[in-house]
Steps between C-alpha positions, in 0.01 A plus 500: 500500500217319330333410841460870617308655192164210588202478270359720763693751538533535126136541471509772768781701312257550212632484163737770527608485909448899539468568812216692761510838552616540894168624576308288343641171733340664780185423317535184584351367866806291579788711418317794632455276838868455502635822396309660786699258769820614361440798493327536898729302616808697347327818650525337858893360399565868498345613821679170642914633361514811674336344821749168464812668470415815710460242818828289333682814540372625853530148634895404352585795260665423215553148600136490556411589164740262349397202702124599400592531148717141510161376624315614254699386235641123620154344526472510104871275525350265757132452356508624075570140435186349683280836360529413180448073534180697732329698212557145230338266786266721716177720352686836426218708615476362818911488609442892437236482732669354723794700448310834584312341839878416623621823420237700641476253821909547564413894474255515789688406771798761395244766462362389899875563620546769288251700649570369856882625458653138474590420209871324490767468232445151507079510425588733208765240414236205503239681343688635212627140438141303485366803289741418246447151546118482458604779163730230362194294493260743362748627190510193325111455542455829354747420229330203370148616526552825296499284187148347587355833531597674239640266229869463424453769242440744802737462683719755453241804500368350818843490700591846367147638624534278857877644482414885516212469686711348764749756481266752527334360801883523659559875383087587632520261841827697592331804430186408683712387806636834542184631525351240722784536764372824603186280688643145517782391633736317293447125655112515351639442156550140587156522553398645174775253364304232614163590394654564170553157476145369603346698235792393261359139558158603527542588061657192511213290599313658207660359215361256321730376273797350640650309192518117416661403822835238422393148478860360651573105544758522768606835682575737299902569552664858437788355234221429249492883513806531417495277200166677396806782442722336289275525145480856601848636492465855513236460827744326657791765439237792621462301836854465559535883405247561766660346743852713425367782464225549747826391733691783402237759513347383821832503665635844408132616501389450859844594678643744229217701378420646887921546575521678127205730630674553826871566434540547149221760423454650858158400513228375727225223502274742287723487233545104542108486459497660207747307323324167581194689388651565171586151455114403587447761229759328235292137575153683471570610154666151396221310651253752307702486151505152486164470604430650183770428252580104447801365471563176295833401677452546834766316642763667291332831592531396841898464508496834279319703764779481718672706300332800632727456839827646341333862445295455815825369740746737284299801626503329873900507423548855382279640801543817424171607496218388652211537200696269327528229771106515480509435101772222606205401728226509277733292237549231749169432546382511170798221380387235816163626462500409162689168527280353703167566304712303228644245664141347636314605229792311303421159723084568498491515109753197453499239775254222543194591799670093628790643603464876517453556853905373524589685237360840676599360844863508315482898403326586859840307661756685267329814561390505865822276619736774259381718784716318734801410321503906417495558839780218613709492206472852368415752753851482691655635241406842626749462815796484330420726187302857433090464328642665162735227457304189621229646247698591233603074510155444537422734185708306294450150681091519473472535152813294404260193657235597266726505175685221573119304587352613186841417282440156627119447444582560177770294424304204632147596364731520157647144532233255381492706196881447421463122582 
């Protein structure tokens, strides 16, 4: 696409394009700014999980936690339209501002009733849901603006670092919770939640560079996203893989992974910890791989990394033993971790700044919104059959989408040649 590679960002590739050491990015003011925001306010996302769906479950039990979870997921359905038209027509910096001031003001009020011992099914409900909201808002910002910080050619080493940082600030916030618990009760994590947040948009403020903001006649309207697609065929197949498979892994994920744990190996909520911190493990080392080692097709590397979920969901299937669930684990998270480092560093290096807030408002819908269609469309399946067979069809399903995807990026991408 002859629009996306500008004089600019030509001149910023340098003659050969090679990419920043990791490191070396947070050299630079801006990124290091933005980096630290992630990465605080990922901290705080951790202490906020275990207090969300702890109170989900005391309040409704498992309906509690599946209503909280539908929350969290819808809002990217209802809004990841708008988000993205938001981050092509508003300053990006400043709708992640925003972003974190809502998110943090929604938290205090839940932390209040928290610690007063009234805190409903129906708060959690409404909190989880604007959260999400005000994130479908802030993704798409993000997504755009990495390109402005760091130069296209960057992209990928600085999602891979921003990728395994974030994990790790999962793995180390549910570590750190544990510990804090012993002095805090668990309702003060909305707290720390919150003022995660403030500080998030606190490094915000400092960045000086936001990018050439979109000079747009009329409105700028979401389908000229989707034609921004069509010169990119292989993009556009890694999207729709996205969507597919981050449906199919969500769903038999969120409901299958604990009832696997439960009834299948005998186990208890230890063990189910473990295995989702093996797969923050799996998307550490992607995220820190590909921070380091470029890839030149990174959609097609995209569709390919979902091949990694038929050992990973084979070894759910077999569940005969429970150290190789956790490498099934780890697998998992290193094939979605690794996806979606590709997929927006795919968009960053080759869609135009006019229209790539849509673009990434596109990929933030497929993947947050996948939560929910997992969870509606997918997740029953585990009342009328076993985990090891619902994940062995998943092992086989999963990376099916990804060959199939990839088979047909490259029969388009092929096709001007033939003509």
């Amino acid at each position: 696409m002859d629009e996306a590679a500008t004089a600019t960002d030509r001149a910023e590739a340098g003659e050969d394009g090679t990419p920043d050491r990791p490191l070396a990015l947070l050299e630079r003011r801006d990124f290091r700014h933005a980096y630290a925001a992630i990465a605080v306010s990922e901290l705080g996302d951790a202490f906020q999980y275990i207090a969300l769906m702890w109170f989900a479950l005391d309040a409704g039990g498992p309906l509690g936690v599946l209503a909280v979870r539908l929350a969290d997921s819808v809002p990217a359905l209802v809004f990841g339209l708008h988000g993205g038209v938001a981050a092509d027509r508003w300053d990006r910096r400043r709708t992640m501002i925003a972003a974190d001031v809502i998110r943090a003001a929604v938290l205090i009020p839940v932390a209040v009733a928290g610690l007063e011992g009234h805190l409903p099914l129906a708060a959690l409900v409404a909190a989880a849901f604007v959260l999400t909201a005000a994130t479908t808002y802030f993704d798409p910002a993000y997504g755009a603006l990495v390109p402005a910080l760091v130069e296209r050619r960057n992209v990928q080493p600085a999602n891979g670092l921003v990728r395994a940082t974030a994990e790790t600030m999962h793995v180390g916030g549910w570590g750190v919770a544990a510990a804090l618990l012993a002095f805090l009760p668990i309702s003060a994590f909305f707290a720390l939640n919150a003022a995660s947040f403030l500080l998030s948009a606190l490094f915000l403020a400092g960045i000086r560079r936001t990018g050439a903001r979109p000079v747009h006649g009329d409105r700028p309207r979401f389908r000229e996203g989707l034609e921004a697609l069509r010169p990119l065929p292989a993009l556009a197949a890694a999207v729709t893989v996205l969507g597919v498979a981050v449906t199919i892994s969500s769903g038999t994920w969120i409901v299958g992974v604990p009832q696997l744990v439960r009834n299948d190996l005998g186990r208890g909520a230890g063990s189910f910890a473990l295995i989702v911190a093996a797969y923050s493990a799996g998307a550490i080392l992607s995220g820190a791989v590909l921070a380091r080692r470029p890839v030149r097709r990174k959609a097609l590397g995209s569709m390919l990394a979902w091949l990694l979920y038929l050992p990973a969901y084979a070894f759910f299937a077999v569940a005969g033993s429970f150290w190789l669930v956790l490498l099934g684990g780890a697998a998992a998270g290193m094939g979605q971790g690794a996806a979606l480092v590709l997929v927006n560093s795919a968009a960053q290096e080759s869609v135009p700044d006019g229209v790539l807030g849509r673009v990434s408002g596109l990929i933030a819908l497929v993947h947050r919104g996948a939560h929910a269609t997992g969870l509606l469309f997918v997740a029953p399946f585990f009342a009328v059959a076993g985990a090891p067979l619902v994940f062995a069809a998943a092992a086989l399903a999963i990376p099916l989408a990804g060959a199939i995807g990839t088979a047909v990026a490259l029969v388009k991408s092929a096709r001007p040649q033939l003509a």
